[in-house]
N, C-alpha and C positions, 0 to 999 in steps of 0.2 A: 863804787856804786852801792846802792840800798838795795841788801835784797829783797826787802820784799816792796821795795816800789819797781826794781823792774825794769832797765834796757830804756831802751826812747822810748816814746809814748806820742799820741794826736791829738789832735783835736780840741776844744775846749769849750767853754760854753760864757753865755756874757748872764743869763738872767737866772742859767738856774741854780739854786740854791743847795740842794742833797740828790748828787747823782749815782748815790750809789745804789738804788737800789735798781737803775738802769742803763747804767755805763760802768758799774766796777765789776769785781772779782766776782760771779755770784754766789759763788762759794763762801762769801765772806759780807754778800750785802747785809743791809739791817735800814729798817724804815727810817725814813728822812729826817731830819732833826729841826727843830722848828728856826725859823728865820729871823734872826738879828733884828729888833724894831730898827736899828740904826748901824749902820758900819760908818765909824774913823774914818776920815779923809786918808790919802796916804802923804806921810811927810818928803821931802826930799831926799831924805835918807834911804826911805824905805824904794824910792825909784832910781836910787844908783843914776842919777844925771838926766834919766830920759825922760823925752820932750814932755812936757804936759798938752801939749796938743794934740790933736788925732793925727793918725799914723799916718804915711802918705798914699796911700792905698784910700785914705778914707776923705781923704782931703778937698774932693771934688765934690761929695755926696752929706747933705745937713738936713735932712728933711727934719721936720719940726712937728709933723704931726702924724697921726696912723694913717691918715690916707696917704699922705705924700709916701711914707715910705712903702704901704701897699704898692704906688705908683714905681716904684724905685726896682721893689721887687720884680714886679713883671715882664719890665726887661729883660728879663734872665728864666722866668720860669711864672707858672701860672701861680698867681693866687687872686683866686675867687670868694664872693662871699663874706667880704671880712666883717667882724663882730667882735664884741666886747662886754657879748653877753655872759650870762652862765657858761661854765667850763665844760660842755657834755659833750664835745667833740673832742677834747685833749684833757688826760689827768695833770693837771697841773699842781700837784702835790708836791712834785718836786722842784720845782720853779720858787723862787725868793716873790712875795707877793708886791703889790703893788703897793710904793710905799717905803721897802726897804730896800737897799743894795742903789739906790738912787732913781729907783724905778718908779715911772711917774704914769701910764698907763701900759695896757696890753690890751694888742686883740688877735684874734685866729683867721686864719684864709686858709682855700682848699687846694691844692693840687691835685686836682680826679686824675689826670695822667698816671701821678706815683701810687695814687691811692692816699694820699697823705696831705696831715692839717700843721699848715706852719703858725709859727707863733712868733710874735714882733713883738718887742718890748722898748717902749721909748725911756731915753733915760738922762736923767738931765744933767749929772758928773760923770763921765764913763772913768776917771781916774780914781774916784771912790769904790766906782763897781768891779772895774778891774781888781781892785785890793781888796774889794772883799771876796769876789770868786776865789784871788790867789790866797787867801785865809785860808777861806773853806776847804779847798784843794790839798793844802801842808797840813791843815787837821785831820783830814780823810786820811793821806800818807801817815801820819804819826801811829794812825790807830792799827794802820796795817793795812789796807784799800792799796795795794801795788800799782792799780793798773784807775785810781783816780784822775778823772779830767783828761783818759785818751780814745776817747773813742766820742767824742760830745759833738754833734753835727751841728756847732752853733754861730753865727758870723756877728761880728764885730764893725760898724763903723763909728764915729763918732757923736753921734746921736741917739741909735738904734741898737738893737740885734736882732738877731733872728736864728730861729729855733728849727732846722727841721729834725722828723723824723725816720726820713726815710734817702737811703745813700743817694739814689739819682738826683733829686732836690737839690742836696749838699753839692753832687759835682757840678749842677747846673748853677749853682749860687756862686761856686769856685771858679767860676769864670770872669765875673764881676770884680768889682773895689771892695769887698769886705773881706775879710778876712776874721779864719779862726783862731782862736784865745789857746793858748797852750801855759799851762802852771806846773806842767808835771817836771821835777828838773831835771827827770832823765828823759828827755826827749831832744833828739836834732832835727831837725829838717831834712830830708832826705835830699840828693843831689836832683836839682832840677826845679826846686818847687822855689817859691819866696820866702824870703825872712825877713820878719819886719818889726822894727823894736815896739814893744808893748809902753803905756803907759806907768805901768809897775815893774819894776826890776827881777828877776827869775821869768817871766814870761815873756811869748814870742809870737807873734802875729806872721800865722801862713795862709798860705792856697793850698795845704794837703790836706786830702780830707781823708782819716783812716778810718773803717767802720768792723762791726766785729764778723759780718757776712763774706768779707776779704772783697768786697767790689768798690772800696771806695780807689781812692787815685791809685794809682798803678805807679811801682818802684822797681828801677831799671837794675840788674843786674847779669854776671856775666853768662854764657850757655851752660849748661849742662853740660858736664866733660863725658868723652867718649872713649872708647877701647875696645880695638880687635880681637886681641887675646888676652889670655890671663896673662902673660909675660906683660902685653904692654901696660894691663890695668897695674901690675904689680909694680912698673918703672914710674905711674904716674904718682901712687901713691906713698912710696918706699925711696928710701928707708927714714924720712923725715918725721910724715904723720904717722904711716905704717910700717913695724918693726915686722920686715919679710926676708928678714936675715935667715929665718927656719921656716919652708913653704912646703906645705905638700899640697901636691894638685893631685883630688879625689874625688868624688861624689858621694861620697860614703858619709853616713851621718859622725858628726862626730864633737861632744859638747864637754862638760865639765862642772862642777856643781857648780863652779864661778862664773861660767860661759853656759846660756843656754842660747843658740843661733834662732834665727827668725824661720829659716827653713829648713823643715825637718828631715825625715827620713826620704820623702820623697821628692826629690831637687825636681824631676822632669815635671812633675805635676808643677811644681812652685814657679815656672817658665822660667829655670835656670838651665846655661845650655851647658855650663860649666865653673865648676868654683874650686877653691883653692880654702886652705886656712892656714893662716899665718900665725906661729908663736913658738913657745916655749912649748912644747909638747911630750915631751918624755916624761918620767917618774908616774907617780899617782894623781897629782895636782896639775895640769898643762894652768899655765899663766900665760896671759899677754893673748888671749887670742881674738882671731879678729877676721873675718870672713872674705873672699874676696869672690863678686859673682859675673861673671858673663850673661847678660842677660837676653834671652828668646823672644820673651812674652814679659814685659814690665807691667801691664794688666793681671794677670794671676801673678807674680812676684808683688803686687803693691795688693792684693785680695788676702794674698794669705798671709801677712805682716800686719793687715786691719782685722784678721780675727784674730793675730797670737797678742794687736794691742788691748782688742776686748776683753779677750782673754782672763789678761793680766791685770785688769784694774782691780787695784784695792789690794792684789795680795803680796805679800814680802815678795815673793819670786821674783815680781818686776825688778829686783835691783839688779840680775842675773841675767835677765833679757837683754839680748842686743836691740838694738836700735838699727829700724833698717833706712841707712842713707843713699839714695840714688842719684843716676847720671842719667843718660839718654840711653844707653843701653849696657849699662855696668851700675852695680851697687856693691856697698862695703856693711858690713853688718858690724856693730860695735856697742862692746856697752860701757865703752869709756869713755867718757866727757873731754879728756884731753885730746883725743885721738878727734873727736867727733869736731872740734873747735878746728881742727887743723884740717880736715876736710871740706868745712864750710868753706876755709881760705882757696882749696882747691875747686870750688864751684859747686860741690854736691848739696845736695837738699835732705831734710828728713822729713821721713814720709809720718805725720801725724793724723790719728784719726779721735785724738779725745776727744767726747761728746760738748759742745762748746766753746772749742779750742778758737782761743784771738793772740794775736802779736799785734805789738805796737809797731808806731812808725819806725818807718828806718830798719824793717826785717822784709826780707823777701819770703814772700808767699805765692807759690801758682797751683794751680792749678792737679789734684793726683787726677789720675788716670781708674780710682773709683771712688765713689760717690760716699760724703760723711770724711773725707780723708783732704789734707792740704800738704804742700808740700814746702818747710821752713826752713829758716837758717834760725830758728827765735826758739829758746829752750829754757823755759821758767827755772828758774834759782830754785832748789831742794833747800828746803828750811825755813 
């Protein structure tokens, strides 16, 4: 895997041109780059075998012009209004103009339901435009753009695309024959959704729609594990992921310059009813440690683990911090990645509150129990 492209990935887009400055890293965006007068056809080479026809998904649906596929669309969701006027309803800065990427007209329609202006783009090679999105896409990655072309709400059939904006549009559109353009090549399809071969080789035509607000499709995974006591949370975790070969069950604060726990002095306040810490703990240095909590209250337990993230940002300390991972009514505090990978396999989540914070497809995200906070198995590559 490339670290810094990143895990699976969603989404993708058919017309637009530089997403990075509203679907990448933002930390790393930078304004659009201007649009290819012309993209290459793609060779047979460059499509590793697959069809030059539209995909089967798209097989039923040819409209040929803006109305028709205005018409196409509304089966599935409103768009109103449509025009081909000036661009003052949608910045289309980042969109490939009309002209290049094999795109032959555009127009905008409204969905007042989402609050939101879709954009349709007719295109008369979609195997040329395929190739050139997945260009753009593998030059966005080289430069370092990790998280290029997964999060792009854009649908794909063999004449068209279409552009929404806003998640509900996208799942409303995910119902229908198009399907989204995906060029990131760390991205799979999560279980349940379709996959459908793309025109160009490295891409993959799905129904999932990921977005960075976490409401796009929804990915199934297993319950949140649970535990009576500290014995049994210690039998679920031990001694595979957690070395609880040395346990002492205490309430008493107790950390290390290597270990600093998520909750502190005061466990009752942190809705812990009871915890343990596992490790090496003799001499002046304890190694290996690693929290184990019974939990009261997972509301104040996930409140006070989003201030000690706040906390933390930006200073060395964080490397010391654990990381607080939950169950239904148990969590493990860890600030080692090994440890923390082997927990996800046991069904725990970690509780994330970075400001902005997205995962790609194929990571489970629910829901925390406070607000600005999600709950992942998705943990960005350090470097």
């Amino acid at each position: 895997m490339r670290f810094k492209r990143t895990l699976t990935a969603t989404a993708a887009t058919a017309s637009l041109l530089t997403l990075a400055t509203a679907c990448e890293d933002p930390a790393k965006a930078s304004p659009p780059t201007a649009s290819p007068a012309a993209s290459p056809a793609a060779s047979p080479a460059a499509t590793g075998g697959a069809s030059a026809q539209a995909s089967p998904s798209a097989a039923g649906a040819a409209p040929a012009t803006l109305t028709e596929a205005q018409a196409y669309v509304q089966k599935y969701t409103s768009c109103e209004n449509l025009s081909t006027g000036p661009a003052d309803r949608v910045n289309l800065a980042g969109y490939a103009p009309v002209g290049a990427w094999s795109v032959t007209d555009r127009g905008i329609c409204s969905n007042p339901k989402e609050q939101d202006e879709i954009v349709i783009s007719m295109v008369s090679d979609m195997k040329i435009h395929q190739q050139a999105y997945k260009d753009h896409i593998t030059k966005r990655l080289d430069e370092g753009y990790w998280d290029a072309g997964l999060y792009d709400p854009v649908f794909y059939t063999k004449t068209f695309t279409v552009s929404a904006q806003k998640t509900g549009t996208a799942l409303a559109l995910a119902k229908s024959d198009l399907r989204v353009l995906v060029c990131n090549p760390d991205f799979s399809v999560p279980e349940g959704y379709k996959k459908e071969k793309a025109l160009v080789d490295g891409c993959v035509l799905t129904d999932f729609v990921n977005s960075r607000d976490g409401k796009g499709s929804p990915v199934k995974g297993p319950a949140l594990p649970s535990a009576g006591s500290i014995e049994e949370l210690r039998r679920l975790v031990s001694p595979k992921t957690v070395d609880c070969t040395e346990m002492l069950v205490t309430n008493e604060h107790i950390a290390s310059i290597d270990y600093q726990p998520v909750v502190g002095r005061d466990v009752r306040g942190a809705g812990v009813k009871q915890r343990a810490v596992c490790g090496k703990l003799g001499g002046p240095r304890p190694v290996d440690m690693n929290w184990l909590d019974l939990v009261s209250d997972m509301k104040a337990l996930q409140t006070v683990s989003k201030e000690s993230q706040l906390a933390e940002v930006g200073r060395q300390r964080s490397l010391t911090q654990s990381k607080l991972m939950v169950g239904k009514d148990v969590a493990v505090e860890s600030n080692n990645p090994t440890v923390r990978k082997g927990l996800y396999k046991l069904g725990f989540l970690r509780l994330d509150c970075e400001p902005g914070f997205s995962a790609p497809a194929g990571s489970r995200i629910q829901k925390a129990q406070v607000d600005g906070c999600v709950l992942t198995d998705f943990e960005r590559p350090v470097g």
